[in-house]
MARLUM-456980 format. One record per atom (N, C-alpha, C): residue number from 0; x, y, z. Coordinates in nm, 4 decimals. Layout:
# MARLUM-456980
R    nr       east      north         up
R   NUM          X          Y          Z
...
//
This chain:
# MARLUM-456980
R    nr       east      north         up
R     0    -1.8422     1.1603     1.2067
R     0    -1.7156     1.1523     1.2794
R     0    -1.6105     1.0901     1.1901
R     1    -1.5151     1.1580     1.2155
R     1    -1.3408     1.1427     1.0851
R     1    -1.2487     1.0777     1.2058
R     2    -1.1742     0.9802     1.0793
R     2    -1.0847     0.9094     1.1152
R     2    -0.9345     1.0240     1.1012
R     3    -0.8519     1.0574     1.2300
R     3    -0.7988     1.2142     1.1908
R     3    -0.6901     1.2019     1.0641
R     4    -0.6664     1.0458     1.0823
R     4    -0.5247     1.0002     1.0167
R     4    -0.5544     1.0197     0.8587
R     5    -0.6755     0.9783     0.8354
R     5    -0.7237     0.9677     0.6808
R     5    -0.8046     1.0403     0.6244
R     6    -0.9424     1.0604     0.7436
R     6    -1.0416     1.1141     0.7372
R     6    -1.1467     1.0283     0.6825
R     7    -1.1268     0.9066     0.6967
R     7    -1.2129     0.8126     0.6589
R     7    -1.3637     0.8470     0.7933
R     8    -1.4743     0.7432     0.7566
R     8    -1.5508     0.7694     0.8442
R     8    -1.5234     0.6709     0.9298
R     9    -1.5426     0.7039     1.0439
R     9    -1.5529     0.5669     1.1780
R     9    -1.7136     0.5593     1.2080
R    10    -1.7183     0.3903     1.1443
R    10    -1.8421     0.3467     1.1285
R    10    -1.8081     0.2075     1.2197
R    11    -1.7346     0.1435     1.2913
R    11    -1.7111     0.0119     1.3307
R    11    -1.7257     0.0089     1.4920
R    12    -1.7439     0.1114     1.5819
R    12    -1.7855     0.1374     1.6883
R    12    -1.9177     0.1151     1.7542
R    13    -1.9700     0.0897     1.8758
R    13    -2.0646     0.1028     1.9212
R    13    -2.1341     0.2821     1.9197
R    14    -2.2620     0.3074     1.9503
R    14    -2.2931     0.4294     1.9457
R    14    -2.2120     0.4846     2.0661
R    15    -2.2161     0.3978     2.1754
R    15    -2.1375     0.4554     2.2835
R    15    -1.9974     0.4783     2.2927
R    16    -1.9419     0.3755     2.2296
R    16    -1.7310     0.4163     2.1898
R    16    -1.7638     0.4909     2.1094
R    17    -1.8131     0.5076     2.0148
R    17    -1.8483     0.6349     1.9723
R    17    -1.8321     0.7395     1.9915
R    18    -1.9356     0.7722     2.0791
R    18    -1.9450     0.8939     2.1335
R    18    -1.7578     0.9235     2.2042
R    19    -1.7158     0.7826     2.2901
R    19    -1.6418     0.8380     2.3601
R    19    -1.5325     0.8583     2.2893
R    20    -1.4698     0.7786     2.1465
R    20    -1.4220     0.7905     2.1206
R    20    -1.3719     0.9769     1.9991
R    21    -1.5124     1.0045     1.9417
R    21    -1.5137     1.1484     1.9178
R    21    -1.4937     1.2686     2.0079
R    22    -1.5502     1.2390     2.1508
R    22    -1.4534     1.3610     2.2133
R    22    -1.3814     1.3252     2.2800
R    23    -1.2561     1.2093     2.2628
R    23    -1.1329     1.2154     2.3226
R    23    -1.0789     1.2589     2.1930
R    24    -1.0602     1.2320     2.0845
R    24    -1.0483     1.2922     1.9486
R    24    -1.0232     1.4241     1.9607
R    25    -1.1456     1.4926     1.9762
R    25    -1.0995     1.6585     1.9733
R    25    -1.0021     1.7140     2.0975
R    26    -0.9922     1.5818     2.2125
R    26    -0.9132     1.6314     2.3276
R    26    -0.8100     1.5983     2.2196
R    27    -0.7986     1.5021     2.2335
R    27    -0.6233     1.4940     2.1671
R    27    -0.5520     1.5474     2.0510
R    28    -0.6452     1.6422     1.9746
R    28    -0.6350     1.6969     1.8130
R    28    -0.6216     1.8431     1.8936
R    29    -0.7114     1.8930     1.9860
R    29    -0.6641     2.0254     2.0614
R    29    -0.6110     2.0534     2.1390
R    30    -0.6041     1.9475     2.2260
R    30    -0.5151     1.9783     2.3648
R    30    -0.4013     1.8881     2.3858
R    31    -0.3978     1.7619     2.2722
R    31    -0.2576     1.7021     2.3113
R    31    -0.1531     1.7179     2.1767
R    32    -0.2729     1.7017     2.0810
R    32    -0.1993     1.7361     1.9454
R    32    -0.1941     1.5862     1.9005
R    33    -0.1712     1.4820     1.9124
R    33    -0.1702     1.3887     1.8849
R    33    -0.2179     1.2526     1.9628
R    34    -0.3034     1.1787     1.8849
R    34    -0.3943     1.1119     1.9064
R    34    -0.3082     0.9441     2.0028
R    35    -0.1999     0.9455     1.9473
R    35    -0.0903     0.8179     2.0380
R    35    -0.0093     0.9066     2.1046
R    36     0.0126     1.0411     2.1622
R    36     0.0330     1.0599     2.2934
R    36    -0.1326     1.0557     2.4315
R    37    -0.2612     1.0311     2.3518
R    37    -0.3296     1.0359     2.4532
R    37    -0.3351     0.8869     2.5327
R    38    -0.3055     0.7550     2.3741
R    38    -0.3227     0.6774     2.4578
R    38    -0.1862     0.5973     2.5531
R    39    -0.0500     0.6907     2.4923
R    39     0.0581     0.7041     2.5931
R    39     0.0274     0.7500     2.7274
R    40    -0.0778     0.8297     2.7498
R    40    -0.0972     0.9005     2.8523
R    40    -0.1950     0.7764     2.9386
R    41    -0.2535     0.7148     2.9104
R    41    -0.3206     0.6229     2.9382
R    41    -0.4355     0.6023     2.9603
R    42    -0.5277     0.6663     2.9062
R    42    -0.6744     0.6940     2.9323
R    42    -0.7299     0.5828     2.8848
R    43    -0.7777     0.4909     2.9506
R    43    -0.7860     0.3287     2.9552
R    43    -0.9136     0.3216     2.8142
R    44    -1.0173     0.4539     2.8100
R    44    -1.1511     0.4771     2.7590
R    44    -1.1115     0.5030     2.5811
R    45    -1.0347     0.5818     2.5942
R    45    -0.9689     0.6134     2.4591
R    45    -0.8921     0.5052     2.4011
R    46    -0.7558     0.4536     2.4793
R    46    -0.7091     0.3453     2.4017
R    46    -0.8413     0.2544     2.3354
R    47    -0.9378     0.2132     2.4345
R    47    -0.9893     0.1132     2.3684
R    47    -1.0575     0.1069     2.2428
R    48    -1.1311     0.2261     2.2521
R    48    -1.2085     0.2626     2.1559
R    48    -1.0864     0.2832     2.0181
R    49    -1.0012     0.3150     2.0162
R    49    -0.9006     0.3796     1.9203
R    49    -0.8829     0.2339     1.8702
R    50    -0.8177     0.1535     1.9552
R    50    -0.7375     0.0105     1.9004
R    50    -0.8801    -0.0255     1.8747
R    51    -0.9584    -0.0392     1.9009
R    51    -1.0745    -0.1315     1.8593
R    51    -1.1658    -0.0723     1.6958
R    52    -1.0929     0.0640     1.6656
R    52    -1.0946     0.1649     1.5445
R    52    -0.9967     0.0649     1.4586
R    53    -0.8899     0.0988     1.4971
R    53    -0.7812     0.0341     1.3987
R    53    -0.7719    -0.0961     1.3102
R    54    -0.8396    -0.2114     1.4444
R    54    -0.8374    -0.3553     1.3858
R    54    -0.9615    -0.3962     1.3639
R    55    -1.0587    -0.2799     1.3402
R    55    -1.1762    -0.2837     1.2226
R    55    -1.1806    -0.2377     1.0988
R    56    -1.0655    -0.1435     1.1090
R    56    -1.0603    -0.0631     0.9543
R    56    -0.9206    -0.0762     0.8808
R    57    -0.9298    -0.1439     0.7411
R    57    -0.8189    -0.1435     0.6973
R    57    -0.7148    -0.0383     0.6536
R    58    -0.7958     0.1071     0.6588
R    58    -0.6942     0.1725     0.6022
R    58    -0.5874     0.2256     0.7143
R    59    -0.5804     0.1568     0.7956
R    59    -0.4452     0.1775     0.9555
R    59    -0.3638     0.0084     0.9256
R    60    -0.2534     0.0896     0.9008
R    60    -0.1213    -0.0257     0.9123
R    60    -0.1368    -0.1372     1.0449
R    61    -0.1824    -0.0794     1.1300
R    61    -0.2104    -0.2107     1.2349
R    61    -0.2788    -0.2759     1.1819
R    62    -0.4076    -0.2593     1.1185
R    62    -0.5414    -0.3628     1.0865
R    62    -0.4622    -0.4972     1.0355
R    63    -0.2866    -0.4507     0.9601
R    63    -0.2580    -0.5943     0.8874
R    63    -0.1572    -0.6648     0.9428
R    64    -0.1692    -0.6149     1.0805
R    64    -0.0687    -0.7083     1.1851
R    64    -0.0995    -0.7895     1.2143
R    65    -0.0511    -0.9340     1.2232
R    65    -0.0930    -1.0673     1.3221
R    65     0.0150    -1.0661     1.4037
R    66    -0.0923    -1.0668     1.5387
R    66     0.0066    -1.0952     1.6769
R    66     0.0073    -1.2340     1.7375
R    67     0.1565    -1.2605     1.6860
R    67     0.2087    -1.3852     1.7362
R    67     0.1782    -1.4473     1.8579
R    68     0.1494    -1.5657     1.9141
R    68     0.1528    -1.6414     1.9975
R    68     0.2723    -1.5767     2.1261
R    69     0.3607    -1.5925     2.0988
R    69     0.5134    -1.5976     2.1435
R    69     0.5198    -1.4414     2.1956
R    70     0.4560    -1.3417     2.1227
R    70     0.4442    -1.1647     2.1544
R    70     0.5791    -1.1404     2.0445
R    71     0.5693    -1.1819     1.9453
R    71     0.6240    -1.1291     1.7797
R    71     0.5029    -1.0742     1.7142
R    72     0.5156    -1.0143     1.5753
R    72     0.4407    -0.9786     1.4729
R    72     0.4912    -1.0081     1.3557
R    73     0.3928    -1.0324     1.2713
R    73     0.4213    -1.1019     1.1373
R    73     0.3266    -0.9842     1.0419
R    74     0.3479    -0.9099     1.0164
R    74     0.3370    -0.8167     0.8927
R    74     0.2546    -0.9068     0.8297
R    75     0.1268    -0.8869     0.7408
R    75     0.0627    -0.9120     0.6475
R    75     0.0690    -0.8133     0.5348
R    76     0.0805    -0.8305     0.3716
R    76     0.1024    -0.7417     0.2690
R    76    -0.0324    -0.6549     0.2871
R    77    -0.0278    -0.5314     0.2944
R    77    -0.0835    -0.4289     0.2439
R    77    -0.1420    -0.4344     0.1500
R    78    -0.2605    -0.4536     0.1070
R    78    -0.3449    -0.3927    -0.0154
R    78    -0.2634    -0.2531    -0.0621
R    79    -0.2453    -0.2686    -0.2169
R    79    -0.2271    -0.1137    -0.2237
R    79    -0.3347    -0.0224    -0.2389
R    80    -0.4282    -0.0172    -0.2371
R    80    -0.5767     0.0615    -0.1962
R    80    -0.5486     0.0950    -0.0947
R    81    -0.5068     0.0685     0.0455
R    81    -0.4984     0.0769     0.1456
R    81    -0.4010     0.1603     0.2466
R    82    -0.2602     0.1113     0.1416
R    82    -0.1542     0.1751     0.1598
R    82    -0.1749     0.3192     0.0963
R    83    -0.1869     0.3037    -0.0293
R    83    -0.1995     0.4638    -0.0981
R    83    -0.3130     0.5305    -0.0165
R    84    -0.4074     0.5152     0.0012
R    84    -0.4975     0.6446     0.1156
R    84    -0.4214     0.6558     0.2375
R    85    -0.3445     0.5720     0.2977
R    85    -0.3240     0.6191     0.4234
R    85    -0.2003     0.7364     0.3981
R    86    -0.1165     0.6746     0.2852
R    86     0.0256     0.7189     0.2617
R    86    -0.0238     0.8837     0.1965
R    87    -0.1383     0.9224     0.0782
R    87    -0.1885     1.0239     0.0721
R    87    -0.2528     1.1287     0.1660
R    88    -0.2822     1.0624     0.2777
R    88    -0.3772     1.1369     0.4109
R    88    -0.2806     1.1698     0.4732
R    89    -0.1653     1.0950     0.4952
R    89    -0.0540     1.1825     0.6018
R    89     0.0425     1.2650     0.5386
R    90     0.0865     1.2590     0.4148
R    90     0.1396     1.3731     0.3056
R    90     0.0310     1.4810     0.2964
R    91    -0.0632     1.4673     0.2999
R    91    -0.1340     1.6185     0.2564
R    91    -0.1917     1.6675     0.3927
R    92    -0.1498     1.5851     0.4970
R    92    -0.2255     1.6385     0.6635
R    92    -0.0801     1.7334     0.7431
R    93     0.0359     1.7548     0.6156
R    93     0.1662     1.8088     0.6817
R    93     0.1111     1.9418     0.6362
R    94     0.0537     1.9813     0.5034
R    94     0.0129     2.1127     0.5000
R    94     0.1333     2.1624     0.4511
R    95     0.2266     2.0886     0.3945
R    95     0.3452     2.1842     0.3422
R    95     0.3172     2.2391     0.1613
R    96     0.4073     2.3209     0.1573
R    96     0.3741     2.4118     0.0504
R    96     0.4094     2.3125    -0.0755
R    97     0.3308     2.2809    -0.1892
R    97     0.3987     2.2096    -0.2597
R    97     0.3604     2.0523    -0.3032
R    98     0.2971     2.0564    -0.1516
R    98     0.2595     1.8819    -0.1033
R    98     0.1807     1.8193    -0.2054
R    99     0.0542     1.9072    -0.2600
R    99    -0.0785     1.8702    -0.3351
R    99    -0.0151     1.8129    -0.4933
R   100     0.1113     1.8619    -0.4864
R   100     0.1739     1.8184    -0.6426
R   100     0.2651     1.7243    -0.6278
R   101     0.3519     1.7147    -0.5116
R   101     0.3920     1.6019    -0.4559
R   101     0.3189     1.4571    -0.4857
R   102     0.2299     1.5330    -0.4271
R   102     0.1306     1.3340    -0.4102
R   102     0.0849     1.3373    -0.5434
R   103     0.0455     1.4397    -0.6343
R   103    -0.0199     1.4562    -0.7576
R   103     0.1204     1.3451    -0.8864
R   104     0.2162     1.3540    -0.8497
R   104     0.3462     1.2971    -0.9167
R   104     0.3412     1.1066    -0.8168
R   105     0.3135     1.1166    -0.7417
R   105     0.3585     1.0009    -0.6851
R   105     0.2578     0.8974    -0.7478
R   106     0.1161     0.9957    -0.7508
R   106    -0.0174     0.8792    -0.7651
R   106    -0.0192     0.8850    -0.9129
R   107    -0.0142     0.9822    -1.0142
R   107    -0.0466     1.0092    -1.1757
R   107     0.1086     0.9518    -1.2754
R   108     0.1895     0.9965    -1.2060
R   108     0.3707     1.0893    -1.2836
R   108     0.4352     0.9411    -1.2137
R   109     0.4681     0.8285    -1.1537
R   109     0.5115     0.7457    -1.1440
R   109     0.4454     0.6025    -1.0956
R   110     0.5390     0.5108    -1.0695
R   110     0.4957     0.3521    -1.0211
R   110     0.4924     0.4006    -0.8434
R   111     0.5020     0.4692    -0.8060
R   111     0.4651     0.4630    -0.6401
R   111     0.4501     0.3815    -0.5824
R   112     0.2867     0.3651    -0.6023
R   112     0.2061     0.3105    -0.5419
R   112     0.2258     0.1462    -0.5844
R   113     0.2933     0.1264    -0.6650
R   113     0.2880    -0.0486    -0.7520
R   113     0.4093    -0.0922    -0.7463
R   114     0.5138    -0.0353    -0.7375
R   114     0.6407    -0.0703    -0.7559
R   114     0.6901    -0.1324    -0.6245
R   115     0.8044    -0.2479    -0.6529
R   115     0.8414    -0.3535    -0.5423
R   115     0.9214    -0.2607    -0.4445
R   116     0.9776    -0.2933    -0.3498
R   116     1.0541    -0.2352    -0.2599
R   116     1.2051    -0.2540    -0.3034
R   117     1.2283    -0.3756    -0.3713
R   117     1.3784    -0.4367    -0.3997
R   117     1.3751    -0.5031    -0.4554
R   118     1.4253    -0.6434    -0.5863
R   118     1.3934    -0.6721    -0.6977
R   118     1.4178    -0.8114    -0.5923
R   119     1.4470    -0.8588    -0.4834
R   119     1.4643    -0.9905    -0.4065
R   119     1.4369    -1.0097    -0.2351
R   120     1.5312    -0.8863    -0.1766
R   120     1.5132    -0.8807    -0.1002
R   120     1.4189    -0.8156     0.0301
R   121     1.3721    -0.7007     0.0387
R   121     1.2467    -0.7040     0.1308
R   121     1.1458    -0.6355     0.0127
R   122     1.0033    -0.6757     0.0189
R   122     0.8950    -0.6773    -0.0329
R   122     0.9308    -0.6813    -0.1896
R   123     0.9234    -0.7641    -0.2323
R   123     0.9511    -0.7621    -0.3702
R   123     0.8668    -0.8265    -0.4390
R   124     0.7329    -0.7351    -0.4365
R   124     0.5917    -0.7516    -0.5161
R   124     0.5727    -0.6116    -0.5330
R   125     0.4450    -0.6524    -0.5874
R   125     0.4330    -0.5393    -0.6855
R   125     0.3459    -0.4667    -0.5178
R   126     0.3252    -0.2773    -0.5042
R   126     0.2967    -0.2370    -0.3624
R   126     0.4268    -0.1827    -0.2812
R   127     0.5354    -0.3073    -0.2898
R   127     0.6001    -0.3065    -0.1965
R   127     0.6708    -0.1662    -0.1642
R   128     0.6565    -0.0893    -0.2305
R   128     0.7594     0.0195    -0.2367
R   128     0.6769     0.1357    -0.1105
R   129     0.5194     0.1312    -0.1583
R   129     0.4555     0.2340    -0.0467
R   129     0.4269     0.1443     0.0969
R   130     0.4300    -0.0364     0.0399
R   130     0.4341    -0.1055     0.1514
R   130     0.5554    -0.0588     0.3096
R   131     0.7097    -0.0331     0.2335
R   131     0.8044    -0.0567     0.2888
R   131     0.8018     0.1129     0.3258
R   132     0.7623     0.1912     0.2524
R   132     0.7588     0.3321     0.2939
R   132     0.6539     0.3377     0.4906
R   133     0.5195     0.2814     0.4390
R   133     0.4295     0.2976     0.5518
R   133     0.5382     0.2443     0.7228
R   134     0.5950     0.1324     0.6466
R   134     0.6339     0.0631     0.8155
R   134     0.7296     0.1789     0.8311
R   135     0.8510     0.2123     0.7649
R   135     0.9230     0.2949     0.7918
R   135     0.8815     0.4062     0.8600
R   136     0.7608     0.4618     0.8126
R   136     0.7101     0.5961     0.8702
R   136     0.6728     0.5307     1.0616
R   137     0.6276     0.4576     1.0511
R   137     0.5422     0.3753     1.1588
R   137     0.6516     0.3380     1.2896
R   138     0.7878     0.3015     1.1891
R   138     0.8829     0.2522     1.2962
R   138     0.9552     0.3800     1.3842
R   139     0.9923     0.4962     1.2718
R   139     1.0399     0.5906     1.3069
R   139     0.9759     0.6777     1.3810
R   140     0.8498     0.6892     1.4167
R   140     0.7641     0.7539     1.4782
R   140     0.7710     0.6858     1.6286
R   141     0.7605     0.5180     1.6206
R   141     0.7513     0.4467     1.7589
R   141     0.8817     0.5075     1.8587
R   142     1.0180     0.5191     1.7400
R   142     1.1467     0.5472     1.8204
R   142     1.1354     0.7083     1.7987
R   143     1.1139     0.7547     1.8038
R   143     1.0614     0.9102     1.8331
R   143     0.9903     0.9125     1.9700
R   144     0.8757     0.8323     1.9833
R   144     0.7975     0.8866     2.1387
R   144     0.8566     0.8125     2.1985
R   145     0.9484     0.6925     2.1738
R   145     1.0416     0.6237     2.2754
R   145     1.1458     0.7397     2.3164
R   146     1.2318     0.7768     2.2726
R   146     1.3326     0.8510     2.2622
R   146     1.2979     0.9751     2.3188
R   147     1.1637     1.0844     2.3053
R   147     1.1233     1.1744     2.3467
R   147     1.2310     1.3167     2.2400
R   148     1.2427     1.2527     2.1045
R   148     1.3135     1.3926     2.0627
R   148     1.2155     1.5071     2.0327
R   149     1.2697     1.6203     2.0067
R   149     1.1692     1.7109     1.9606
R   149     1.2018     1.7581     1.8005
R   150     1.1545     1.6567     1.7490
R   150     1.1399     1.6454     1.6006
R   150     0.9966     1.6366     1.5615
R   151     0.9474     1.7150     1.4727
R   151     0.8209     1.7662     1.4296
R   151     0.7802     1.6540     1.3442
R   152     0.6779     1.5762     1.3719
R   152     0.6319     1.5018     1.3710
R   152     0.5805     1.5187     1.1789
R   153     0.5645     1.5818     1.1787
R   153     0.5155     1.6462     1.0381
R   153     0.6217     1.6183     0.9770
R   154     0.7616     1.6263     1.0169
R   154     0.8956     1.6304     0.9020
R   154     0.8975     1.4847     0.9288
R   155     0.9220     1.4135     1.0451
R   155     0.9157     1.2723     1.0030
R   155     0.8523     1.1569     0.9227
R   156     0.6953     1.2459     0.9018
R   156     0.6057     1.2034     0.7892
R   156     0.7160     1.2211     0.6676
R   157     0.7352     1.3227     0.6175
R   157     0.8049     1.3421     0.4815
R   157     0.9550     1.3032     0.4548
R   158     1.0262     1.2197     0.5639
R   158     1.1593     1.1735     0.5506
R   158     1.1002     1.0440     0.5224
R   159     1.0437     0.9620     0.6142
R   159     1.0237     0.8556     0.5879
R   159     0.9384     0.7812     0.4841
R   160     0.8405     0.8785     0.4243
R   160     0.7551     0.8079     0.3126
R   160     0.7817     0.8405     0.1731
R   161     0.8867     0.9404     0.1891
R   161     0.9377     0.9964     0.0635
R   161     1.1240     0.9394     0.0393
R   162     1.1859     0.9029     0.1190
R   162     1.2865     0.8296     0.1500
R   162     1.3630     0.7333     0.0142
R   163     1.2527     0.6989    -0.0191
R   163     1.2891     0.5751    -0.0860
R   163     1.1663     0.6731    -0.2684
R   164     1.1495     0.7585    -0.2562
R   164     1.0956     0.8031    -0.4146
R   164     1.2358     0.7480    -0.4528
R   165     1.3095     0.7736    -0.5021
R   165     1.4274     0.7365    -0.5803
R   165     1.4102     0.5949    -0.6667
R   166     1.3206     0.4915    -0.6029
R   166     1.2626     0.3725    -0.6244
R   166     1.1751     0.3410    -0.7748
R   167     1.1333     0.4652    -0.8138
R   167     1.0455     0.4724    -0.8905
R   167     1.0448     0.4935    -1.0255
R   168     1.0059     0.4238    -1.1033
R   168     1.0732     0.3868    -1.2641
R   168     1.2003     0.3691    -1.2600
R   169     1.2046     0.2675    -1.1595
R   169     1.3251     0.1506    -1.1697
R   169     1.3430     0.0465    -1.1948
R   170     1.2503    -0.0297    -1.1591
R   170     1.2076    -0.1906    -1.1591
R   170     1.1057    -0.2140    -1.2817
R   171     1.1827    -0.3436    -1.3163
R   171     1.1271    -0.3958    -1.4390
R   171     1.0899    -0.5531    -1.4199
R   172     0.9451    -0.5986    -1.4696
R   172     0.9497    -0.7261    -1.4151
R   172     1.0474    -0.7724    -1.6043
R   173     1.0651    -0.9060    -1.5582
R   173     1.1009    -0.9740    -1.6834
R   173     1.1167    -1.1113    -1.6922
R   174     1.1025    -1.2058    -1.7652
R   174     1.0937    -1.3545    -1.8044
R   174     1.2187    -1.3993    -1.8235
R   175     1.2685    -1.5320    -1.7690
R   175     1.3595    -1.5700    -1.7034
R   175     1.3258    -1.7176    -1.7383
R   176     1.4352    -1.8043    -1.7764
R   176     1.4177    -1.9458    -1.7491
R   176     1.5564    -2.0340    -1.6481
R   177     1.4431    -2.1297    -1.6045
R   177     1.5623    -2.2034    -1.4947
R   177     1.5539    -2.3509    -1.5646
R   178     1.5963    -2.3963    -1.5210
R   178     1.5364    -2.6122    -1.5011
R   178     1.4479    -2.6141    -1.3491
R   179     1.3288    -2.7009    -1.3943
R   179     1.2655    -2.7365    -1.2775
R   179     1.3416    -2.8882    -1.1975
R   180     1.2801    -2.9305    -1.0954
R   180     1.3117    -3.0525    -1.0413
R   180     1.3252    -3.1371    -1.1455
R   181     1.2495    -3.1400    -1.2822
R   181     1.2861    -3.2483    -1.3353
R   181     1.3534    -3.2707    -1.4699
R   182     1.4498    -3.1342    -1.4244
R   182     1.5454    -3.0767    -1.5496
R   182     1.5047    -3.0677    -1.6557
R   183     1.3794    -3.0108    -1.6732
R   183     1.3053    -2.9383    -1.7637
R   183     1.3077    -2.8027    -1.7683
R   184     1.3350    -2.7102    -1.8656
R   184     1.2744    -2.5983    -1.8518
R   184     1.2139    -2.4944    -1.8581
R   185     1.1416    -2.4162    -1.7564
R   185     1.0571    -2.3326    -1.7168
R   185     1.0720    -2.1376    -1.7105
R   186     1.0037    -2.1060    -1.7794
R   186     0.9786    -1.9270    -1.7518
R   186     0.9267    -1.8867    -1.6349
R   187     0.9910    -1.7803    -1.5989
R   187     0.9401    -1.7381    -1.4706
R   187     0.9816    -1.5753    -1.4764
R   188     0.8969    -1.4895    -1.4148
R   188     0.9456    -1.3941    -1.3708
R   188     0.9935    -1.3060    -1.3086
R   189     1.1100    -1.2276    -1.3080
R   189     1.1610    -1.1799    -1.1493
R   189     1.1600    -1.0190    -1.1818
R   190     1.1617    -0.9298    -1.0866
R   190     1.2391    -0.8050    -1.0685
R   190     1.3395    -0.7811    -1.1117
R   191     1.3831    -0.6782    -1.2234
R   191     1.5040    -0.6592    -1.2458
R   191     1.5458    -0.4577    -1.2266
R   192     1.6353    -0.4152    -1.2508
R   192     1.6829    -0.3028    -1.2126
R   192     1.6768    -0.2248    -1.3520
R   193     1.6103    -0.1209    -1.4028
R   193     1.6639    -0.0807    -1.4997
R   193     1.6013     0.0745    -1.5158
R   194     1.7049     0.1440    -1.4170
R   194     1.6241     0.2593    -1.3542
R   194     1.6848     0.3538    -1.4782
R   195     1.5796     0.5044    -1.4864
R   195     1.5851     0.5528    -1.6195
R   195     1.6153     0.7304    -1.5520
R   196     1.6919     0.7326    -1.4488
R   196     1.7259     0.8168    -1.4223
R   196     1.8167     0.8055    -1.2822
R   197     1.9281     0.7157    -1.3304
R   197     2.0451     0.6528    -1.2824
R   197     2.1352     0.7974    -1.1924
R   198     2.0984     0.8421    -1.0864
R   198     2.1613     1.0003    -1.0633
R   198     2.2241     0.9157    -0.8959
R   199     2.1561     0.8005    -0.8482
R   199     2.2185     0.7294    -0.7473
R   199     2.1095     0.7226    -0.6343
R   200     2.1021     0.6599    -0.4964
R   200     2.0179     0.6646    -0.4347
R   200     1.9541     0.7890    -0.3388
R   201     2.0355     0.7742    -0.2807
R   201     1.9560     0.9532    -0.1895
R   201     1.9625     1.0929    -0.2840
R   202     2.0818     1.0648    -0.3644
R   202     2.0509     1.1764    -0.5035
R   202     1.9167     1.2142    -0.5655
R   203     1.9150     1.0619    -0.5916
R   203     1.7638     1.0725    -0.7198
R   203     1.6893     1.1291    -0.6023
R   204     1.6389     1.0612    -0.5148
R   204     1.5638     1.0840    -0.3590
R   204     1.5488     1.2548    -0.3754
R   205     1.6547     1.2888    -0.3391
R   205     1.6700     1.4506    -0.3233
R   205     1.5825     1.5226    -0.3988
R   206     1.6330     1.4861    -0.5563
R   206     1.6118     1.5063    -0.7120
R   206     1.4646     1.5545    -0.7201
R   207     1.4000     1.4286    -0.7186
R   207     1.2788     1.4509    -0.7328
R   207     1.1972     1.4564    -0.6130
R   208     1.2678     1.4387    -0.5141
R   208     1.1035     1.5690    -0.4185
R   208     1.1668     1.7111    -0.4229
R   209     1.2607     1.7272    -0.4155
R   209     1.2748     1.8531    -0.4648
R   209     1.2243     1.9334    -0.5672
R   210     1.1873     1.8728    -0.6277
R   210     1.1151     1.9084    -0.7267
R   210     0.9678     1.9976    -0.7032
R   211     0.9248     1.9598    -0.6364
R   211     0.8084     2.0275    -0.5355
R   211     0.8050     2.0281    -0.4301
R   212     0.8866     2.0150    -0.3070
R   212     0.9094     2.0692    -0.1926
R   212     1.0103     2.1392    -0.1668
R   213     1.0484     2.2369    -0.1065
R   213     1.1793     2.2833    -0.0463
R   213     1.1713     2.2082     0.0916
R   214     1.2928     2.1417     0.0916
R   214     1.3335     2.0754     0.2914
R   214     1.4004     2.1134     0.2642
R   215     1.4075     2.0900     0.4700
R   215     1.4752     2.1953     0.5476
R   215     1.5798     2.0564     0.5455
R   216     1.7157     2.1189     0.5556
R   216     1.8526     2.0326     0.5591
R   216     1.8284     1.9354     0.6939
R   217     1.7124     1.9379     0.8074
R   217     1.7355     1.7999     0.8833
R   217     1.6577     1.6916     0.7650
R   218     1.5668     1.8012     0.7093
R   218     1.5626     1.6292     0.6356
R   218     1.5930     1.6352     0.5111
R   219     1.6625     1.7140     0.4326
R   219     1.7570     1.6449     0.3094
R   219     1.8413     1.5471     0.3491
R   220     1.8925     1.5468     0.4946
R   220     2.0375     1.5124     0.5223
R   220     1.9550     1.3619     0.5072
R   221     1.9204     1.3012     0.6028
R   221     1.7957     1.1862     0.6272
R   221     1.7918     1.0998     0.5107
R   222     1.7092     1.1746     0.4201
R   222     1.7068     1.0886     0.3087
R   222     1.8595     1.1188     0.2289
R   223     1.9281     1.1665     0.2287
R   223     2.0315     1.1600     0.1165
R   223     2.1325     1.0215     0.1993
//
């Protein structure tokens, strides 16, 4: 039994969620199409088994949520092992023409998978870039079944995790000195900018997935 998102195996179940959880699976892969409209729908048997899937296995963006006291969430960093299979399983589960060289450039042909999100401000470690891609995909999907649009779920995969390619062989770490507390001083290193195909942000974006995909103008527009 496959995890549908990754295709990992689901090994963290009882034999019995198990079971129940594999044929609500094929209900919701054949007859609903998607696996978080079944447990929108509310089938008390499925949610459980599903969420009780998720926050056993790391390769689902929930597994690295901590839920606050108060009913906030505090994001935990992503392994990039973790991030890159999930971020590869939902690019090549769109089936678009092109895709297999897509991800073939993201994982071989650039920093993807390693590169910060922003040289200060959100995730600015090394990851952060497929880090900040995953929530994006994650957030835009939540305000999608909130909203009820009829946007193909498949194109929102490829606006949001491809959004930010433009990111990539940009960032440079580099050595830096300050004074410490005791006006001494110290090397350190930060993020700096020193992108090698300066064409601008949703440009470059465009640039290079275009490169192996043709989109459709709702989502050039998106990312540009």
């Amino acid at each position: 039994m496959y995890c549908p998102t990754c295709g990992a195996i689901v090994s963290a179940l009882s034999e019995e969620d198990a079971m129940v959880l594999r044929d609500l699976i094929i209900l919701a892969t054949k007859e609903i199409g998607e696996i978080s409209e079944c447990v929108v729908k509310g089938d008390p048997k499925f949610t459980v088994a599903w969420l009780f899937h998720q926050n056993r296995n790391p390769h689902h963006w929930q597994f690295w949520i901590f839920a606050l006291d108060d009913g906030g969430m505090l994001p935990v960093p992503m392994p990039e092992k973790y991030a890159k299979d999930e971020i590869i399983g939902i690019l090549l589960a769109t089936g678009r023409i092109g895709m297999d060289e897509m991800v073939d450039f993201l994982e071989h042909g650039s920093d993807f998978f390693t590169a910060p999100a922003s040289t200060k401000y959100h995730l600015a470690y090394e990851g952060g870039l497929a880090e900040h891609s995953l929530f994006v995909r994650n957030t835009i999907h939540s305000l999608n079944d909130t909203f009820g649009t009829h946007i193909l779920r498949d194109q929102l995969d490829i606006v949001s995790l491809l959004h930010d390619v433009c990111k990539t062989g940009c960032y440079v770490e580099k050595e830096k000195w300050r004074k410490d507390d005791h006006g001494k001083w110290e090397s350190y290193t930060e993020w700096s900018v020193e992108d090698k195909l300066p064409l601008g942000h949703g440009e470059k974006s465009l640039y290079l997935v275009g490169k192996f995909l043709d989109l459709f103008n709702e989502e050039a527009a998106p990312i540009r």
